[in-house]
C-alpha positions in Angstrom: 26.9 -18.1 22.7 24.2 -16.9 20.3 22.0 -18.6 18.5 18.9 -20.9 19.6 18.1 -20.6 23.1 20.0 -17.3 23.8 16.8 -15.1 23.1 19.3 -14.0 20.0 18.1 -13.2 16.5 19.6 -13.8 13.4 20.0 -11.0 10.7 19.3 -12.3 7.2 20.9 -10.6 4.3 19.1 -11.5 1.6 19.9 -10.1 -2.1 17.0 -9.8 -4.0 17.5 -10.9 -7.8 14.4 -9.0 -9.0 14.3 -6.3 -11.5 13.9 -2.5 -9.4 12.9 -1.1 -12.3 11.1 -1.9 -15.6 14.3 -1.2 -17.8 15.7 -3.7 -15.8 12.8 -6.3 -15.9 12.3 -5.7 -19.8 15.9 -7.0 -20.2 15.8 -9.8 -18.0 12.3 -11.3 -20.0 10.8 -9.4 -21.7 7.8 -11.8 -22.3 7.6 -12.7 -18.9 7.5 -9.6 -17.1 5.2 -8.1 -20.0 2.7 -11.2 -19.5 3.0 -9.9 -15.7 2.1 -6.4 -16.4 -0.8 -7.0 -18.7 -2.1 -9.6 -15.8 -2.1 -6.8 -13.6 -3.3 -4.3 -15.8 -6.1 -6.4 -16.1 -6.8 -7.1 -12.8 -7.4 -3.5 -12.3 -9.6 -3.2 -15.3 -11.6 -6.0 -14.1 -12.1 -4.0 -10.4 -12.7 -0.7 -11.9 -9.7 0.9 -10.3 -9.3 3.8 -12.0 -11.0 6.3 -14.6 -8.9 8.0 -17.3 -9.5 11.5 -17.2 -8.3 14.7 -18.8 -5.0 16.1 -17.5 -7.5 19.9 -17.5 -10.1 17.5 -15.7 -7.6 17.5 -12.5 -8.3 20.5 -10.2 -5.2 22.7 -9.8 -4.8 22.5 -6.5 -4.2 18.4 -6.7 -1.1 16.7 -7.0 -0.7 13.7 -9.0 0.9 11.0 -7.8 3.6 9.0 -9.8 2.6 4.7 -10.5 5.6 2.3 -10.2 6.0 -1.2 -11.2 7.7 -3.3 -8.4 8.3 -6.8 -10.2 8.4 -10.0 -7.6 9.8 -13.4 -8.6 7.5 -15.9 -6.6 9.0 -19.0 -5.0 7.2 -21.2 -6.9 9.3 -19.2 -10.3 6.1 -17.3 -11.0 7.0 -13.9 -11.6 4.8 -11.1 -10.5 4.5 -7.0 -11.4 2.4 -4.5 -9.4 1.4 -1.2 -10.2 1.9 0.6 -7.3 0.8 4.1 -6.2 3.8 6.4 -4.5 1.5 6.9 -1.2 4.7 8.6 0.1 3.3 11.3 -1.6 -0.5 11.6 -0.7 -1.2 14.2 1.6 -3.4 13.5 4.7 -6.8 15.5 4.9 -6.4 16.2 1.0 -6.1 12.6 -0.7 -7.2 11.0 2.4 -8.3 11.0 5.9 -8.3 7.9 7.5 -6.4 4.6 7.0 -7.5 1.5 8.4 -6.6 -2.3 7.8 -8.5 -5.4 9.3 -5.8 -8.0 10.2 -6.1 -10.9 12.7 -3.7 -11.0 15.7 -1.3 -14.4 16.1 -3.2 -15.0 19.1 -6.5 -15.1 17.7 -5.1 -17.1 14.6 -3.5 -19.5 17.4 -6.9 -19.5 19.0 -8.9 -20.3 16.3 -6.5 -23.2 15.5 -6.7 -24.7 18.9 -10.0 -25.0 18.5 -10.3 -26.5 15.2 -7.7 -29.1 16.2 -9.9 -29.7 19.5 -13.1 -30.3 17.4 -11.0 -32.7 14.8 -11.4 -29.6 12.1 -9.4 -28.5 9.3 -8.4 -25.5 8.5 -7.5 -24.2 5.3 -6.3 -20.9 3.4 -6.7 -18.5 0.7 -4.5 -16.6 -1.6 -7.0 -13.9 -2.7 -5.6 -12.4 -6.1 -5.7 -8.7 -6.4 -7.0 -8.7 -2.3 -6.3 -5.1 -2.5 -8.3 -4.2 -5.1 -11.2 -5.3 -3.7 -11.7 -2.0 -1.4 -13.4 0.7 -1.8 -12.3 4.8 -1.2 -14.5 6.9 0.8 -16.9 9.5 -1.4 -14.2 12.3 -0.3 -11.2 10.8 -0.9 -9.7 11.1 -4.5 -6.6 10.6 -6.3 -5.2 11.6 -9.2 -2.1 9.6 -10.8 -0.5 9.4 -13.5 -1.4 6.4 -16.0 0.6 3.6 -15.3 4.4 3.4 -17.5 4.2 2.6 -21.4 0.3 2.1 -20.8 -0.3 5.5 -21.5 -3.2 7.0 -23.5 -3.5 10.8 -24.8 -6.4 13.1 -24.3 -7.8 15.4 -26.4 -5.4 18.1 -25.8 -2.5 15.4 -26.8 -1.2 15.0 -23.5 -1.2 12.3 -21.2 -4.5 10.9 -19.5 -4.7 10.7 -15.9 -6.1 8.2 -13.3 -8.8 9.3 -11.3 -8.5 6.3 -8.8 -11.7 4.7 -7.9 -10.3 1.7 -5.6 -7.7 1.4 -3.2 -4.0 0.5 -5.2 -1.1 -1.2 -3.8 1.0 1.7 -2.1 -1.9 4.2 -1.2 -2.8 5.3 2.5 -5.9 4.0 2.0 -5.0 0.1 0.5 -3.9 -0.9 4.3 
């Protein structure tokens, strides 16, 4: 028998509805997956994520790592879009050196519940927007990407800016 009480796990299949890729998502809604971009966009304006520099501002010897929208539809029907860096490509000891991420274990969360419930507490939580963005890089540590998709500005030579990232951006090493 599987199931509950066996020690068994279910597998979930799940079929994601959301857009993989922006072509995609501008066909779906275009206003509402646009309105999720710009949020973004300006979430990482607000933080300072990035400066746009000169493509012949970018040592030679640095690659420059590819942004991606990855477009969420929330439960609630909000829909979401994140500009994410391709970390797959960063190379250790050149675009980074250490990675770390604070997280709480379930035990301690399960701790610290038990003793709120003992002491007749509440607890509560928070949905941080942009969490991410809030890091910082070390002074060593820089990145180079290219600016994100159809957001684009041109240089003075008439090619493409590029990103010098400033803070940590969903996908890198260095966002956790």
């Amino acid at each position: 028998m599987w199931g509950r009480g066996t020690g068994c796990a279910f597998a979930v299949n799940h079929v994601s509805t959301d857009p993989r890729t922006r072509k995609q998502a501008m066909a779906e809604d275009r206003v509402g997956w646009g309105g999720a971009e710009r949020s973004e966009i300006d979430n990482h304006a607000k933080n300072g994520s990035w400066t746009l520099v000169d493509r012949s501002d970018v040592p030679s010897n640095r690659a420059i790592v590819r942004l991606i929208w990855v477009y969420k539809r929330k439960r609630s029907g909000a829909l979401k879009a994140r500009l994410c860096v391709q970390g797959c490509a960063q190379v250790h000891d050149v675009d980074y050196d250490q990675t770390f991420c604070a997280t709480m274990r379930p035990t301690s969360l399960r701790s610290l519940a038990a003793i709120a419930n003992s002491a007749n507490m509440s607890m509560r939580r928070w949905d941080f927007v942009a969490a991410y963005l809030q890091g910082n890089l070390e002074t060593n540590e820089v990145v180079y990407c290219h600016a994100p998709p159809v957001y684009a500005t041109l240089g003075a030579d008439g090619r493409p800016r590029i990103c010098r990232v400033e803070k940590p951006v969903y996908g890198m090493a260095q966002a956790g």
